[in-house]
Structure formats: structure tokens, C-alpha cells
N, C-alpha and C positions, 0 to 999 in steps of 0.2 A: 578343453581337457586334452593334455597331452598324451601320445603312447605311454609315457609310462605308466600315466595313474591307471590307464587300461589293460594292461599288461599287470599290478599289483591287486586289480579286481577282480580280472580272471582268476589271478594267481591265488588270492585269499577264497574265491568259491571253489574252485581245484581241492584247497582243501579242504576245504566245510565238506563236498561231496565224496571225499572218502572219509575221513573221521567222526562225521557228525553224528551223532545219538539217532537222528532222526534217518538216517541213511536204515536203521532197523525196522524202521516203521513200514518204510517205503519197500524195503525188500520182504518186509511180512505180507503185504498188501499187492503179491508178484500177482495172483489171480487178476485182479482188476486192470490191472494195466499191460500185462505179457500176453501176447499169442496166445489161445490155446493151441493153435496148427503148430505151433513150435514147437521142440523137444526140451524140459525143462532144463536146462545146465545151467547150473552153479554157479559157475564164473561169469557167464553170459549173464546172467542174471542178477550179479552181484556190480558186476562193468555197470548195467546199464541203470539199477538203484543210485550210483553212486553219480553219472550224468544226470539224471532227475535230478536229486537232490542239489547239484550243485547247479543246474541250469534255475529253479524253484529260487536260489540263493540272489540268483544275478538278478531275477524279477524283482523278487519282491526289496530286494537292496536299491535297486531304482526304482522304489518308488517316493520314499520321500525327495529325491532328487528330482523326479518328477512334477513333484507339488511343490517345491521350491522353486521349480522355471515358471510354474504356471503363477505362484503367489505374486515372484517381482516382475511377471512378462517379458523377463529375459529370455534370450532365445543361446542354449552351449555353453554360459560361460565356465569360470572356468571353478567355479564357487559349487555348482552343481556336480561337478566332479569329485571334490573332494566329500560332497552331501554324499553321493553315492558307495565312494571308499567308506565313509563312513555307518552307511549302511549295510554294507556286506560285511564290514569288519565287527559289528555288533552280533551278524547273525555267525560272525564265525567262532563266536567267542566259547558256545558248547564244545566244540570239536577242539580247545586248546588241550583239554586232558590227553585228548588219543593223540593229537599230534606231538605234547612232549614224551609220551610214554613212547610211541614210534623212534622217538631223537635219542631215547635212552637217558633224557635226563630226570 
């Protein structure tokens, strides 16, 4: 897998983790996962919804790429790569509404 395909799977959970539907879920859900020693802020708390969600994206998008190296016992190539783009890319596909409505188209 090259930099770039790395750099376009970061780039597509980046997005999922701010646009995604699920990014509501995760920030309703602040009790269970936030500090209570913290002071609740909005933004803080909205930032760090939105890294969950998007770090959740990069897991679980590698994991069919995962059972793809394990199926043929191939070890990086470069097929696994694109397995993986193509798993973050399926899970980014809710978050295309908010990201066109953000582009103004």
C-alpha cells in the first residue's frame, strides 16, 4: 500500500467523522465515554465525537482487509489496500449528504 492510498483513507474517515449521522449518536452517548472531572464544553466535546467516530471508521474499514491478508496469507500487498479504501469508503457513504450540503451543492 502506497502513501497515497493512506493518506485517501485517512482522508475519507476525516470525513465520515465529521459528517456522519452516527457522529449524533456518539455525541448523545458524551456521559459514557467523557470525564466526569471534566467541565462539559460543547466543542470539546463535539472535536472529540467526531475523532471517535472517525478513528471507529478506520477500524472497523480494516477489517475486511484484514480477513483478506489472513484468507490468501498474503502479508501488505497492495490488494489489501485497496480492500481497506474500500471499506472506509462504504462506511463513508452516509456522511455524503452532509458533506454535499457543506460544498453548497
Amino acid at each position: 500500500m502506497t502513501q497515497h492510498h493512506l493518506a485517501l483513507i485517512i482522508g475519507l474517515a476525516i470525513l465520515n467523522g465529521i459528517f456522519s449521522p452516527a457522529l449524533i449518536a456518539v455525541f448523545a452517548l458524551y456521559p459514557v465515554w467523557y470525564p466526569a472531572f471534566l467541565p462539559a464544553i460543547l466543542p470539546v466535546m463535539f472535536a472529540l465525537s467526531s475523532v471517535i467516530v472517525a478513528t471507529l471508521t478506520l477500524m472497523i474499514g480494516g477489517v475486511p482487509a484484514a480477513l483478506y491478508e489472513r484468507a490468501t496469507r498474503h502479508e501488505k500487498t497492495p490488494m489489501s489496500g485497496y480492500v481497506w479504501l474500500a471499506g472506509v469508503l462504504v462506511l463513508t457513504l452516509p456522511a455524503i449528504p452532509g458533506i454535499t450540503n457543506a460544498l453548497g451543492l
